[in-house]
N, CA, C and O atoms as a GROMACS GRO file, in nm:
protein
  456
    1UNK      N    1  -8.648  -4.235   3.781
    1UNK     CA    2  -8.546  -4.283   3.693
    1UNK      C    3  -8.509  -4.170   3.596
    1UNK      O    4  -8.600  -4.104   3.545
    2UNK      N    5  -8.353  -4.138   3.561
    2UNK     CA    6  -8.346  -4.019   3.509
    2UNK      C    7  -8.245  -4.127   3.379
    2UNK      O    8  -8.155  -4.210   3.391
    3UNK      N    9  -8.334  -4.058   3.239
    3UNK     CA   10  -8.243  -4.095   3.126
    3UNK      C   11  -8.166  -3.971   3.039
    3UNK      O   12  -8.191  -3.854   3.010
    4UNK      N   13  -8.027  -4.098   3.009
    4UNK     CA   14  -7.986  -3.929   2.964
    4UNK      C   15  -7.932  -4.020   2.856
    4UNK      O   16  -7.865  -4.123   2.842
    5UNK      N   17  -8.030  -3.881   2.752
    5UNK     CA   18  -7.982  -3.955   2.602
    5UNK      C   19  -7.846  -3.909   2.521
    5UNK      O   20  -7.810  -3.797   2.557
    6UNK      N   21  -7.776  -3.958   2.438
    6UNK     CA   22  -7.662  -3.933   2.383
    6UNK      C   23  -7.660  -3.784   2.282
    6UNK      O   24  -7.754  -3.755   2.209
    7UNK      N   25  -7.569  -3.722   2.291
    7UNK     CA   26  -7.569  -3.578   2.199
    7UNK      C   27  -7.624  -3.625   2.051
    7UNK      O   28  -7.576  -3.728   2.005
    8UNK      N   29  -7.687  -3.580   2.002
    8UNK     CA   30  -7.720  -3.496   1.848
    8UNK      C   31  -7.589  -3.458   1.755
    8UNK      O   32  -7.505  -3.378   1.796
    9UNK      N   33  -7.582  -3.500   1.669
    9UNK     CA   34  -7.521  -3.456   1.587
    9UNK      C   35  -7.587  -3.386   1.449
    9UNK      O   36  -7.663  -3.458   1.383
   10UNK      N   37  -7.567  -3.273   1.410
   10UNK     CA   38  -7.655  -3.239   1.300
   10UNK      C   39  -7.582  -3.292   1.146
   10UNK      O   40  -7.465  -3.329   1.155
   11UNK      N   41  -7.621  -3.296   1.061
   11UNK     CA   42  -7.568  -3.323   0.922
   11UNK      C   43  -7.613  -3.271   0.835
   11UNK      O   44  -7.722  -3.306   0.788
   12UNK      N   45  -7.548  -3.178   0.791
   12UNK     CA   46  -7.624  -3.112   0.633
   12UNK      C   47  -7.609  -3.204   0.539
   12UNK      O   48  -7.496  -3.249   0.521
   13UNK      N   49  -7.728  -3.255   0.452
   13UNK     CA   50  -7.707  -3.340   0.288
   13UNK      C   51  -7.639  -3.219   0.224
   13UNK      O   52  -7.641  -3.099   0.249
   14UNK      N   53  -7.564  -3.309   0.113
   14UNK     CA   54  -7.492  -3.231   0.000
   14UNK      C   55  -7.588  -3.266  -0.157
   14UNK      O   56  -7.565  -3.229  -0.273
   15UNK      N   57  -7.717  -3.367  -0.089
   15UNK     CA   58  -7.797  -3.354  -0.178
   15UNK      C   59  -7.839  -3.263  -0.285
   15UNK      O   60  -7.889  -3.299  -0.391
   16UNK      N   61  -7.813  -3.136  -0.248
   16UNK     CA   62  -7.874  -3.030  -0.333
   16UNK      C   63  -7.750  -2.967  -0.395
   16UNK      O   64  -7.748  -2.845  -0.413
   17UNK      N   65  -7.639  -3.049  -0.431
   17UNK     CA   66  -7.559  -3.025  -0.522
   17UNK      C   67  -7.500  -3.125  -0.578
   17UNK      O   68  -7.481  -3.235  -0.525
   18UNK      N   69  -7.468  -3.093  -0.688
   18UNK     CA   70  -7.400  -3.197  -0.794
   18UNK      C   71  -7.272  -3.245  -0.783
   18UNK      O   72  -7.186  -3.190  -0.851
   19UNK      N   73  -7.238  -3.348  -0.704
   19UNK     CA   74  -7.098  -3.354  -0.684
   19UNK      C   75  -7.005  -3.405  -0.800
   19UNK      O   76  -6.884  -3.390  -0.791
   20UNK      N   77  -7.068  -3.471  -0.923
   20UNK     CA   78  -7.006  -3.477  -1.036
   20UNK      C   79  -6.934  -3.404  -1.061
   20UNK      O   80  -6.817  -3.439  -1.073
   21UNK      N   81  -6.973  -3.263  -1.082
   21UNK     CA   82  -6.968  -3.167  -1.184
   21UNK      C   83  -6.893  -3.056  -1.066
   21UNK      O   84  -6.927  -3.024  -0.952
   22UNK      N   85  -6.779  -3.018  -1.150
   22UNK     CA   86  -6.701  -2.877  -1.075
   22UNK      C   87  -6.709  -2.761  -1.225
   22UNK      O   88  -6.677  -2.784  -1.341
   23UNK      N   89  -6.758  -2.648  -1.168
   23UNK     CA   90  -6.736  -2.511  -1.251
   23UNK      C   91  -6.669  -2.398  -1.186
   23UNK      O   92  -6.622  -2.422  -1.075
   24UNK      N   93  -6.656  -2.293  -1.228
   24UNK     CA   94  -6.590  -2.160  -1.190
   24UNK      C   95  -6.666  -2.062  -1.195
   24UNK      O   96  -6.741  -2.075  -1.292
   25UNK      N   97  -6.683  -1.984  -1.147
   25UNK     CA   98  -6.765  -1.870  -1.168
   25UNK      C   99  -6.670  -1.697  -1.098
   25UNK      O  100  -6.620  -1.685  -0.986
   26UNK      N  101  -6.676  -1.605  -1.194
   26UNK     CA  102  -6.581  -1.532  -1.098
   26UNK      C  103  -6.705  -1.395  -1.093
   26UNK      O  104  -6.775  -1.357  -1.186
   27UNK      N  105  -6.699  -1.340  -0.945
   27UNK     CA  106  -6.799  -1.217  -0.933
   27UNK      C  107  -6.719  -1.118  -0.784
   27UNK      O  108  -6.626  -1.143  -0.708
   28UNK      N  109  -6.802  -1.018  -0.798
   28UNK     CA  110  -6.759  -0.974  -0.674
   28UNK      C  111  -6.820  -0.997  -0.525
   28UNK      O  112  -6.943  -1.000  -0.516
   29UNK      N  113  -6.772  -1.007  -0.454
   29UNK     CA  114  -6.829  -1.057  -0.278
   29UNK      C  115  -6.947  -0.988  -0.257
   29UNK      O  116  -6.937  -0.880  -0.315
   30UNK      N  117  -7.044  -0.998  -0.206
   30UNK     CA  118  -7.123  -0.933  -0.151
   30UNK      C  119  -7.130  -0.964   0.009
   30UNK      O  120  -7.114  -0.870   0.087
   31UNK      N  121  -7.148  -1.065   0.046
   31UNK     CA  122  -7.113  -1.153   0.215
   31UNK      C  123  -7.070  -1.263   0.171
   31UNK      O  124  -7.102  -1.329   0.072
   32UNK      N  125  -6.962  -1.285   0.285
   32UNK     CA  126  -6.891  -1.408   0.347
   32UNK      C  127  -6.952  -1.415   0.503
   32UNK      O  128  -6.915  -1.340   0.593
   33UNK      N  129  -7.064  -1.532   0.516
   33UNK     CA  130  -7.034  -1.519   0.662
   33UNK      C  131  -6.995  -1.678   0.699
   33UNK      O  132  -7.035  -1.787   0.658
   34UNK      N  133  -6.873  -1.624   0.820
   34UNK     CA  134  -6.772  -1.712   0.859
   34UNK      C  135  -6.839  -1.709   0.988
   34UNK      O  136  -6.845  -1.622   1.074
   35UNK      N  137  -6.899  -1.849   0.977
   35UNK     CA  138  -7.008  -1.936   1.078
   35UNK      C  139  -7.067  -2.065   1.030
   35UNK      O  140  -7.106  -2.114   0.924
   36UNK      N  141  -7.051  -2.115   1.222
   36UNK     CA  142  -7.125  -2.232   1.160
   36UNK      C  143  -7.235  -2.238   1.150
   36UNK      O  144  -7.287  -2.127   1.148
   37UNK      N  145  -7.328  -2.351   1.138
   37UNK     CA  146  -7.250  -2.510   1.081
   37UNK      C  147  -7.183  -2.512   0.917
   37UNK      O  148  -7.112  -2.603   0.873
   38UNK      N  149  -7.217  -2.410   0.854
   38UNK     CA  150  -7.172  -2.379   0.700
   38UNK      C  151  -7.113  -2.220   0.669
   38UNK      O  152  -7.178  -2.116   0.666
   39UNK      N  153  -6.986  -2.236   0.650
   39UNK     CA  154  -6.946  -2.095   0.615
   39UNK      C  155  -7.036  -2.079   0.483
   39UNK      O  156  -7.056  -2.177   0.412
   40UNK      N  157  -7.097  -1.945   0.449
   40UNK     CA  158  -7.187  -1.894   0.344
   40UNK      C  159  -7.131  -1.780   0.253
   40UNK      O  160  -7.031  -1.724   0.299
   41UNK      N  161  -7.180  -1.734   0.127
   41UNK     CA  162  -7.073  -1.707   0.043
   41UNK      C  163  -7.151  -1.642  -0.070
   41UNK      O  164  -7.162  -1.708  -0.173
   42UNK      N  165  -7.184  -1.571  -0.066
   42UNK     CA  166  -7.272  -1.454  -0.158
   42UNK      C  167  -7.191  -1.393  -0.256
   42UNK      O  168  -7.097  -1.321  -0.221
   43UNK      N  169  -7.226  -1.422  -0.419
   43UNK     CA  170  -7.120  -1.359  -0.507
   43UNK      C  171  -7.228  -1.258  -0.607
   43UNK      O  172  -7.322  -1.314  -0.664
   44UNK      N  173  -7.204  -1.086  -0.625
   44UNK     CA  174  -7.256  -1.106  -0.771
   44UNK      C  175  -7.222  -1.085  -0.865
   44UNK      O  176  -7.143  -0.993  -0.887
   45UNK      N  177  -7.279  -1.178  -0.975
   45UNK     CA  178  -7.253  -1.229  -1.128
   45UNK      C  179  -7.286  -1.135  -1.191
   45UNK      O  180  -7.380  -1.060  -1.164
   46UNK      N  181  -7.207  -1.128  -1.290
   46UNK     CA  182  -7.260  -1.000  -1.408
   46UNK      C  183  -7.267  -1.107  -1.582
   46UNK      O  184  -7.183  -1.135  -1.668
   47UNK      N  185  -7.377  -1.130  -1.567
   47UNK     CA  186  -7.382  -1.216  -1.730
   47UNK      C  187  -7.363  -1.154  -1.851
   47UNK      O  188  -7.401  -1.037  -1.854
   48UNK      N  189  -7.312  -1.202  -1.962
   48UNK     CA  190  -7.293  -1.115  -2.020
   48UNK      C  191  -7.339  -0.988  -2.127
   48UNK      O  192  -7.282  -0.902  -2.193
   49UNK      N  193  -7.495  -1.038  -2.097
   49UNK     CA  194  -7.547  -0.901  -2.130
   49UNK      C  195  -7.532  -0.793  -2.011
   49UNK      O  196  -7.549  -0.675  -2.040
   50UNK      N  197  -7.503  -0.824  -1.891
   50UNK     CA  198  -7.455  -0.684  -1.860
   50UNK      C  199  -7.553  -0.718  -1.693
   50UNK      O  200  -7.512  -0.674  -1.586
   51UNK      N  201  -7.657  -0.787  -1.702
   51UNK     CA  202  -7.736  -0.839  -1.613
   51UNK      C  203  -7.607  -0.882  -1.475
   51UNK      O  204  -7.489  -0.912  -1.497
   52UNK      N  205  -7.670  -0.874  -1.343
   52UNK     CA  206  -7.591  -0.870  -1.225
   52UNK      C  207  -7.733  -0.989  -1.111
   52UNK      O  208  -7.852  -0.976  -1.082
   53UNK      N  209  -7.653  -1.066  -1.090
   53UNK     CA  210  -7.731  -1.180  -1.005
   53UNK      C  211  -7.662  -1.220  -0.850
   53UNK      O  212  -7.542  -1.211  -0.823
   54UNK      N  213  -7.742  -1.255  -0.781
   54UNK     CA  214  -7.630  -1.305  -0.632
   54UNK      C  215  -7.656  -1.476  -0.691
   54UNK      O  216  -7.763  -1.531  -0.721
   55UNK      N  217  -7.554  -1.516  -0.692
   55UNK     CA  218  -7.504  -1.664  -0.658
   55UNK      C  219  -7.525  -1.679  -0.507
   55UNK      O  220  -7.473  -1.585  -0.447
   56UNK      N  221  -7.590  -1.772  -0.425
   56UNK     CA  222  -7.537  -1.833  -0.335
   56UNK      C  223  -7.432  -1.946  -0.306
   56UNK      O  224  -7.453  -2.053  -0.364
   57UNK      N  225  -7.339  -1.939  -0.238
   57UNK     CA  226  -7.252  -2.055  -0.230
   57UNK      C  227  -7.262  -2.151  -0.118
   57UNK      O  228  -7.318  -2.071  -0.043
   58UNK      N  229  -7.254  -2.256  -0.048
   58UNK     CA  230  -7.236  -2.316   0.056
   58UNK      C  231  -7.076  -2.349   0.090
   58UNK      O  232  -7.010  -2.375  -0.011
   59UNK      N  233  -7.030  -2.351   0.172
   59UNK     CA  234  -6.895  -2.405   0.216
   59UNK      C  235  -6.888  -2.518   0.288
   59UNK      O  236  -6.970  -2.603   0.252
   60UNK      N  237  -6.828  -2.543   0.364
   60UNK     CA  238  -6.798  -2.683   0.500
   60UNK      C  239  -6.818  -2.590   0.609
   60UNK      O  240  -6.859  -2.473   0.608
   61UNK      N  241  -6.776  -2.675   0.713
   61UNK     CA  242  -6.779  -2.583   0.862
   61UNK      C  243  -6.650  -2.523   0.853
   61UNK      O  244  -6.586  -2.543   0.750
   62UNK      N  245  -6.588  -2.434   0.968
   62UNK     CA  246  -6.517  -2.379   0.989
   62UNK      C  247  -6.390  -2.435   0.992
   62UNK      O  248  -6.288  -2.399   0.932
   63UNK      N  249  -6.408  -2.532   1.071
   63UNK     CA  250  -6.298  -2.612   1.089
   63UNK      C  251  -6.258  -2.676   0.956
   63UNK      O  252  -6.136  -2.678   0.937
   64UNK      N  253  -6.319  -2.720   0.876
   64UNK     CA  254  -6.269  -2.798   0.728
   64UNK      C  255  -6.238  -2.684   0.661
   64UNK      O  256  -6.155  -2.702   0.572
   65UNK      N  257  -6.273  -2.583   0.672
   65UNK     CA  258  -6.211  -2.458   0.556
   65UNK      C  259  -6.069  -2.394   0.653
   65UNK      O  260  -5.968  -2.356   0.593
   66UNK      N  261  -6.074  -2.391   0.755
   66UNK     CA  262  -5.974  -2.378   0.794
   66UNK      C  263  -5.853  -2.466   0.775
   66UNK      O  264  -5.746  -2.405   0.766
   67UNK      N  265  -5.849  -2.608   0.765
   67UNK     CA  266  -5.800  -2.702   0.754
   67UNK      C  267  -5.755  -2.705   0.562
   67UNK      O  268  -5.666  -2.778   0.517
   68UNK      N  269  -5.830  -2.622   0.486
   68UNK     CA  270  -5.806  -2.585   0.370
   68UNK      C  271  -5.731  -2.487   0.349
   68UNK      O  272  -5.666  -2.468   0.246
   69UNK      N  273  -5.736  -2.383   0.496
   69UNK     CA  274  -5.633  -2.254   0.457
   69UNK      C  275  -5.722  -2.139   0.457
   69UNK      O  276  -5.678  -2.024   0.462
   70UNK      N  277  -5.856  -2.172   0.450
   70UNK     CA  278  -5.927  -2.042   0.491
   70UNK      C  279  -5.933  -2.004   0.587
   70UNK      O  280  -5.933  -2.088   0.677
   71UNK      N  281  -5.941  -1.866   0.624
   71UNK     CA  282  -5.979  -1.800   0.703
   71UNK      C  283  -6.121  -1.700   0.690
   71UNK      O  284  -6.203  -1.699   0.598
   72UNK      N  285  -6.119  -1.610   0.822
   72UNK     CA  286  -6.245  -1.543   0.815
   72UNK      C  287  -6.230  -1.412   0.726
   72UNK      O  288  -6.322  -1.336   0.696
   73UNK      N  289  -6.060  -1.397   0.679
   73UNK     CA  290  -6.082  -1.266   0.598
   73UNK      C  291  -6.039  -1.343   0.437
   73UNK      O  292  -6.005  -1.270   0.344
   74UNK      N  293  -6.047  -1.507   0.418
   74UNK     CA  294  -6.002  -1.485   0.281
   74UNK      C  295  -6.107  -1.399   0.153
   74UNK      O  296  -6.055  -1.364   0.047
   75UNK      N  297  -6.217  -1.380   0.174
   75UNK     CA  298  -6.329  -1.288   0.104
   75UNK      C  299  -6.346  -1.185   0.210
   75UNK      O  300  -6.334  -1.175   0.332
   76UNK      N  301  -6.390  -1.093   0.075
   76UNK     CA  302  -6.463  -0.963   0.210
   76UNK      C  303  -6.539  -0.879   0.075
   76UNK      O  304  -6.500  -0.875  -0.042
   77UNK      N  305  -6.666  -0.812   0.138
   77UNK     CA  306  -6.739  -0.755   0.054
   77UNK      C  307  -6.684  -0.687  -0.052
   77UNK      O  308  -6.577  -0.637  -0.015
   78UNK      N  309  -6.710  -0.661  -0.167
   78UNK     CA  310  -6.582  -0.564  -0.260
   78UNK      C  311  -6.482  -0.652  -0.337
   78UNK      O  312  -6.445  -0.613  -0.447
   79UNK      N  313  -6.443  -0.750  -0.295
   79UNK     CA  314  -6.355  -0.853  -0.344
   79UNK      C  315  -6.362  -0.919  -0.495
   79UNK      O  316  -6.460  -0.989  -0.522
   80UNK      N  317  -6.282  -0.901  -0.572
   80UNK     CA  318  -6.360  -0.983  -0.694
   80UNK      C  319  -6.288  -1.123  -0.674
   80UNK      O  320  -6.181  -1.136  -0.613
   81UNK      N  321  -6.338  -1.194  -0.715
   81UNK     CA  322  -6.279  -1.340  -0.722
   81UNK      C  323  -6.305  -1.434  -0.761
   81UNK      O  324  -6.425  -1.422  -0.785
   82UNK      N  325  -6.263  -1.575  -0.801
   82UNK     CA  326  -6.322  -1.669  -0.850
   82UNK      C  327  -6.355  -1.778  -0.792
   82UNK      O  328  -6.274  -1.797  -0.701
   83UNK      N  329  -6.464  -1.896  -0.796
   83UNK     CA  330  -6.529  -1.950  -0.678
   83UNK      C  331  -6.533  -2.060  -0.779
   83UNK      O  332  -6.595  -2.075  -0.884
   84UNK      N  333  -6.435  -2.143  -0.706
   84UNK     CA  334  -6.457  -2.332  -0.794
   84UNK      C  335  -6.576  -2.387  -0.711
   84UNK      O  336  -6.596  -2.357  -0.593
   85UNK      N  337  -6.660  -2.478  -0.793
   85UNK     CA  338  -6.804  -2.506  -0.679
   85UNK      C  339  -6.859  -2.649  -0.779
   85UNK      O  340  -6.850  -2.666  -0.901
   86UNK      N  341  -6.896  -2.705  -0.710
   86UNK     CA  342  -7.021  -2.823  -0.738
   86UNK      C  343  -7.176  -2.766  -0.741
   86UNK      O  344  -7.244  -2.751  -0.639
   87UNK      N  345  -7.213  -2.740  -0.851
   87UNK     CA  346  -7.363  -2.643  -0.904
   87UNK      C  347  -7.424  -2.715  -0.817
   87UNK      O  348  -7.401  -2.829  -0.776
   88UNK      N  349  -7.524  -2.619  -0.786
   88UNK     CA  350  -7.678  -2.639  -0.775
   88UNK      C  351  -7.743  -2.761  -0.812
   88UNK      O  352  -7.739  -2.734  -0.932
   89UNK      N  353  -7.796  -2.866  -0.810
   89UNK     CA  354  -7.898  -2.924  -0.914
   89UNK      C  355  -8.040  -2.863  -0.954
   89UNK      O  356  -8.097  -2.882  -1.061
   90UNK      N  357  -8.083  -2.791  -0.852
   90UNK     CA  358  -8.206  -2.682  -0.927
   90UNK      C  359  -8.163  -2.586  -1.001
   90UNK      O  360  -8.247  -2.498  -1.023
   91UNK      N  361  -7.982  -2.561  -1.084
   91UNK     CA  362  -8.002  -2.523  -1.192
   91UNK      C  363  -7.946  -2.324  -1.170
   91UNK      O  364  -7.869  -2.247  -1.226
   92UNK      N  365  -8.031  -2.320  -1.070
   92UNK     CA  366  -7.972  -2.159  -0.974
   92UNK      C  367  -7.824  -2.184  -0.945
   92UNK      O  368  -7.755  -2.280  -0.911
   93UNK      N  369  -7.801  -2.004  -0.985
   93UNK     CA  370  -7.697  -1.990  -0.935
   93UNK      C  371  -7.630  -1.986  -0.817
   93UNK      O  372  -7.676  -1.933  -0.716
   94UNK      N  373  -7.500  -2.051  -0.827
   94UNK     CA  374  -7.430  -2.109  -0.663
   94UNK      C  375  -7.396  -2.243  -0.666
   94UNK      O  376  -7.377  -2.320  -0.761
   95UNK      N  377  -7.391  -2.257  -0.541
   95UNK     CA  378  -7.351  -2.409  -0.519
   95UNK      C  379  -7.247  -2.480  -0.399
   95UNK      O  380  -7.223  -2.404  -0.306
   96UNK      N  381  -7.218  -2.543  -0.395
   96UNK     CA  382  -7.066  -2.572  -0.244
   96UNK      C  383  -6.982  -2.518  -0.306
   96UNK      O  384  -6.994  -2.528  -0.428
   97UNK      N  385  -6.880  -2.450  -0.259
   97UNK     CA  386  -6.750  -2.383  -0.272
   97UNK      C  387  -6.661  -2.459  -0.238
   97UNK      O  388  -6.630  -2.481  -0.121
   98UNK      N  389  -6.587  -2.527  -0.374
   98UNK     CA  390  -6.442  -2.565  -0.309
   98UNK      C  391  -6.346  -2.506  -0.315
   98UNK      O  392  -6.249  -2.565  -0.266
   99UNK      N  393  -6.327  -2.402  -0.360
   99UNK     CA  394  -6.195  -2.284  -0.368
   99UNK      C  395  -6.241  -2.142  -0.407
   99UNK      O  396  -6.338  -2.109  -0.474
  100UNK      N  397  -6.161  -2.077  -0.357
  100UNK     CA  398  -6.162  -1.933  -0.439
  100UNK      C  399  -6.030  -1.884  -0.423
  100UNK      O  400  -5.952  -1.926  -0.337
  101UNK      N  401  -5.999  -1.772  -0.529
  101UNK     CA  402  -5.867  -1.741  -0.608
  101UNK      C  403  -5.896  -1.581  -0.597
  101UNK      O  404  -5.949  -1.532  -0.697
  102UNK      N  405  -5.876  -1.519  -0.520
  102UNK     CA  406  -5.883  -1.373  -0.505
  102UNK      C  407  -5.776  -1.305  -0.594
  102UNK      O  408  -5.673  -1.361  -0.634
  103UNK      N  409  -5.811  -1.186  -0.617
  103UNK     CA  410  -5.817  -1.075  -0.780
  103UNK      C  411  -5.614  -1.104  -0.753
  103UNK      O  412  -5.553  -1.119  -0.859
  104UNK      N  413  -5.529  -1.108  -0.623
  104UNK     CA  414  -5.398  -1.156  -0.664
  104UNK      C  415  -5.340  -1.205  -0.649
  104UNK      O  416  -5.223  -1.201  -0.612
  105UNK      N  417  -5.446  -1.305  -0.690
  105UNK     CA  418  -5.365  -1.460  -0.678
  105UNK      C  419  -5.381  -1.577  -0.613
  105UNK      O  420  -5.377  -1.690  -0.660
  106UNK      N  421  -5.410  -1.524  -0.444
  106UNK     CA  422  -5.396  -1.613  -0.403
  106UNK      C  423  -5.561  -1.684  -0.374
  106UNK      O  424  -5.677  -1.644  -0.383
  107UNK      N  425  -5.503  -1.790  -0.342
  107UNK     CA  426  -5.580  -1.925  -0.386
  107UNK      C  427  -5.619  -2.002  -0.219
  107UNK      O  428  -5.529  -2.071  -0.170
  108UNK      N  429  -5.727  -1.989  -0.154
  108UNK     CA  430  -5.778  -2.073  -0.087
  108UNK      C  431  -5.883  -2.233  -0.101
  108UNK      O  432  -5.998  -2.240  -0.144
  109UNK      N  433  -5.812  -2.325  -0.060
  109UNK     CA  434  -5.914  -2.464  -0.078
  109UNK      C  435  -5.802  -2.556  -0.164
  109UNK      O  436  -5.683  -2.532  -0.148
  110UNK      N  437  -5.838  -2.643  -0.239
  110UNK     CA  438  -5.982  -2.680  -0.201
  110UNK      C  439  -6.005  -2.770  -0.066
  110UNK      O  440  -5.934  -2.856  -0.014
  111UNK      N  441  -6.153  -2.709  -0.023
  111UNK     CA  442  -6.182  -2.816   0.071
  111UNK      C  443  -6.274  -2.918  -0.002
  111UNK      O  444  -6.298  -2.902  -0.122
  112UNK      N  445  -6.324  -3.019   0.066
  112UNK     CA  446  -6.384  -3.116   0.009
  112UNK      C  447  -6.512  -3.137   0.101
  112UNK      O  448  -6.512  -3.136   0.224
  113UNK      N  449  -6.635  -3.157   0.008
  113UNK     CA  450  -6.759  -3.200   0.109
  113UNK      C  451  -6.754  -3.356   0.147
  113UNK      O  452  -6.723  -3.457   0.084
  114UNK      N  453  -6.802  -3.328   0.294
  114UNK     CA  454  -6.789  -3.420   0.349
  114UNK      C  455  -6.997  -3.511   0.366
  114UNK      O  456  -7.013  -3.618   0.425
   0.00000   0.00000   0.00000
């Protein structure tokens, strides 16, 4: 007897961010990688004593940021820009990315977690 079980679907929780709460943060790119299951999004911060940190960001999949207007070159290492996001709840820097606003102008997102 041969069983054949139904596909898997994976699901990332958005548990580990605050969906209340939207902030801004603006830094320069360090990686964008445009992949799934989560486009990823490395920024670093310069606080204002002068101190320099990587933020991690999370995104959606490909398809929902695309569906926002992103693409695989809207960031690229070198880039300064600003990153609208739902924090962390452990408080670290980063968080889901719902937009970013590159140094002219233009404006990708928002997407929305699903």
């Amino acid at each position: 007897m041969l069983w054949h079980a139904p596909p898997a679907s994976a699901h990332h929780s958005f548990a580990a961010y605050d969906r209340s709460i939207s902030r801004t943060v603006e830094g320069v790119v360090k990686d964008y990688d445009w992949a799934n299951p989560h486009v990823k999004l490395t920024l670093v911060v310069r606080s204002s004593d002068g101190a320099t940190t990587d933020w991690t960001f999370e995104g959606g999949s490909i398809a929902s940021l695309v569906s926002a207007g992103f693409n695989r070159v809207s960031a690229a290492p070198g880039d300064r820009i600003t990153v609208s996001y739902h924090p962390k709840r452990s408080g670290a820097g980063g968080g889901f990315f719902l937009s970013i606003a590159n140094a002219n102008g233009r404006t990708y997102g928002p997407i929305l977690a699903r």
